[in-house]
N, C-alpha and C positions, 0 to 999 in steps of 0.2 A: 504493500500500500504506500503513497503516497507522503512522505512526510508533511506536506502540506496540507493534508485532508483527515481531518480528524475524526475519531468515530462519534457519532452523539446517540442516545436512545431517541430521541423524535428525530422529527426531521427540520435542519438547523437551514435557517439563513445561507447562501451559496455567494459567496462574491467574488466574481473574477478583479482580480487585480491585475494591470502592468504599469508594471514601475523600469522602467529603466536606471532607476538609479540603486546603486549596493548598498547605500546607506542607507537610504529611507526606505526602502522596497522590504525589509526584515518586520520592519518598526510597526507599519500598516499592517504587514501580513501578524505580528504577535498581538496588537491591541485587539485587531477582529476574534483570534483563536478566543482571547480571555475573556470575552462577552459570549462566551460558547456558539459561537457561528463557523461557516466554514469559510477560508481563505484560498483561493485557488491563485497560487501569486505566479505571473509569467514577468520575466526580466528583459527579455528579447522580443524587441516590438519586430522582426522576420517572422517568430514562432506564432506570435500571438494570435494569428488570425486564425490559425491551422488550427492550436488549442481550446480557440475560442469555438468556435465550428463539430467540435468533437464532444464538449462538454455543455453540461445547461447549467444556468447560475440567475438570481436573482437579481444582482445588480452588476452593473460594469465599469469597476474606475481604472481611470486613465490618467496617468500620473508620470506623461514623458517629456523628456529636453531635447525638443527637436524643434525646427521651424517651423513657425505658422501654420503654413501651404500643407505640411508633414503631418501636424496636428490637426487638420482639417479632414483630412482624406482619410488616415483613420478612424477618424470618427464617423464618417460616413460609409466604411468598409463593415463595421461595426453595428452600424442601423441597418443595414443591410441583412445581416446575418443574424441578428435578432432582435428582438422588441423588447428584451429588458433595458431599467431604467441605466442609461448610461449620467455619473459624474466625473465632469472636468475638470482636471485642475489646469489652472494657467498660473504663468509666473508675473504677468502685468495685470493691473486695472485696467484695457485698453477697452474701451467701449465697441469698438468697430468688428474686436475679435470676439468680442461677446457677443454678438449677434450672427455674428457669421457661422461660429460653435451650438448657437439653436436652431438655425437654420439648416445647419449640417445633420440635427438631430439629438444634440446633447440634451440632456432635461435639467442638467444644472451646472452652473461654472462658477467655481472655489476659486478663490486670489489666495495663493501663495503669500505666506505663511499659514496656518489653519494650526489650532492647537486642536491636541489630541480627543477630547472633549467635544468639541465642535464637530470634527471629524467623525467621530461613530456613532452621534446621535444622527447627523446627517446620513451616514451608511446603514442604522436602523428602520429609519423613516423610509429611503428610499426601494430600499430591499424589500421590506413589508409589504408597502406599494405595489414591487413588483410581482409577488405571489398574489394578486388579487384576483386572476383569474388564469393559474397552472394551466399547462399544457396538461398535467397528470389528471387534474377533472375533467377535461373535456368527456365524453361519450367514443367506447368506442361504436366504429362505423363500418361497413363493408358497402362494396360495390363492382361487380365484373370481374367476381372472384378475387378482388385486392382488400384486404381487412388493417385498417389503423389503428396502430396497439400505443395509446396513450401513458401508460408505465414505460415504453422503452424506446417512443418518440422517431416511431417506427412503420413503414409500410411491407406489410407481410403477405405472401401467397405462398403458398405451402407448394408447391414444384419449385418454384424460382429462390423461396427463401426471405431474407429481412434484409433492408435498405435503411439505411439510416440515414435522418430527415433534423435538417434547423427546426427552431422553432417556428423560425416564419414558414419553412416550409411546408413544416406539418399542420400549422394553423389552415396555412391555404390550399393545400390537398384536402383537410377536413372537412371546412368550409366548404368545396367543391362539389365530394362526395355525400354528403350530407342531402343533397335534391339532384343526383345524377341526371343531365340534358339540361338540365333550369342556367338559363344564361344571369351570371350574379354581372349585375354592373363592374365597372372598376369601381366608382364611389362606394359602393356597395360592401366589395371587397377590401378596397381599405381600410373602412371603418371599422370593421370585423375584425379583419390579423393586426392590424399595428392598433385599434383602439385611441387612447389619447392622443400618437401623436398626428398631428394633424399637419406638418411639415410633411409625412408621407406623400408620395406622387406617383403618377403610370408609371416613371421611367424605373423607379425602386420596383414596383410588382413585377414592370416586365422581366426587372433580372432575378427578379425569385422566381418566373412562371420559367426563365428561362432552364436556372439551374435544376429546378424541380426535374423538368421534361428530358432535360440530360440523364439525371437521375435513372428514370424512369425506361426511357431507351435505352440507357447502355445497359441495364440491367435483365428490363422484363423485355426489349423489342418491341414495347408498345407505346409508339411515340406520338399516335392521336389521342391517347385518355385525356387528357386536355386542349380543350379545343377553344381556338379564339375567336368572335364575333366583333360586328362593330360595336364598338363601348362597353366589351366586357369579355368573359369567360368560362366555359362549365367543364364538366367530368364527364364523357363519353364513354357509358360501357362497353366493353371489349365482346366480343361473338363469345 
């Protein structure tokens, strides 16, 4: 196991961390462990996307020294791959980046320094938040002999096997499947898998319908179960 991941008897609070930095990236990861939550700490913002993409976690901080432009685009690589709440830190009060950073998708932006105090009541609050409607409640669902296993955040057919699915994925496969043929607007659709944030747009679904349908193809060779309309998209039972 994981020295990062600790065991609890419920199930604890999950918070992705990346910190690029050796000093403070311990510090973060030990205040969260002693509030009995889990700490998932990645140091290398190469790795993080990958880890991120693998794992589920309730909140998402971001805690790197890199430029601007760098800080932007991971953040929005980030809302891309899932709908928990992500916190920013930045190292200026610069107004122009703080707008940019919610527009990009962040739900909150920290100015550096932040005492430790401040810091985990804000990772409490927002984490909590994010478990407000688990992928794990959802219902599972079947359709075209393809069955979605909410514990393991998972599209399963027993010939072909289990595919493992983001959260946004799995919301919007679920979603999908859930009225097989039923064409869901895009509006429709966003409001659904991303929920509050309301920055969400076509061009972020398309690259989740896209990667979804990758998914999907390379796996099961059935690369019309989702199918696109003008102004929207549904789930196509298979013969």
């Amino acid at each position: 196991m994981s020295p990062d991941i600790p065991t609890e008897p419920v199930n604890p609070l999950r918070v992705f961390i990346l910190c690029d930095q050796n000093d403070t990236a311990p510090i973060w990861g030990y205040i969260i462990r002693e509030k009995g939550l889990i700490a998932l700490l990645e140091t290398s913002v190469a790795k993080a996307m990958t880890r991120s993409s693998e794992i589920t976690s309730d909140l998402i901080v971001i805690d790197v020294n890199v430029p601007h432009a760098e800080r932007m685009n991971l953040c929005r690589q980030f809302r891309a791959l899932s709908d928990s709440p992500i916190l920013l830190f930045l190292p200026t009060n610069n107004e122009a980046e703080i707008l940019e950073a919610y527009q990009a998708g962040v739900d909150e932006c920290v100015i550096k320094p932040i005492s430790p105090a401040i810091f985990m009541a804000k990772i409490t609050a927002w984490a909590r938040r994010g478990r407000a409607v688990p992928v794990t409640r959802l219902a599972p669902v079947g359709a075209g002999g393809m069955r979605l296993d909410p514990a393991r955040r998972a599209v399963v057919d027993p010939q072909r096997g289990e595919i493992r699915l983001t959260n946004l994925e799995f919301r919007l496969l679920h979603l999908l499947m859930s009225r097989p043929g039923h064409i869901f607007s895009t509006e429709e659709i966003i409001q659904s898998v991303w929920g509050l944030y309301e920055q969400s747009d076509p061009a972020l679904l398309k690259n989740v319908v896209y990667r979804l349908r990758k998914k999907l193809g390379t796996e099961t060779n059935e690369t019309q179960l989702i199918q696109t309309w003008p102004g929207g998209y549904s789930y196509q039972e298979g013969e």
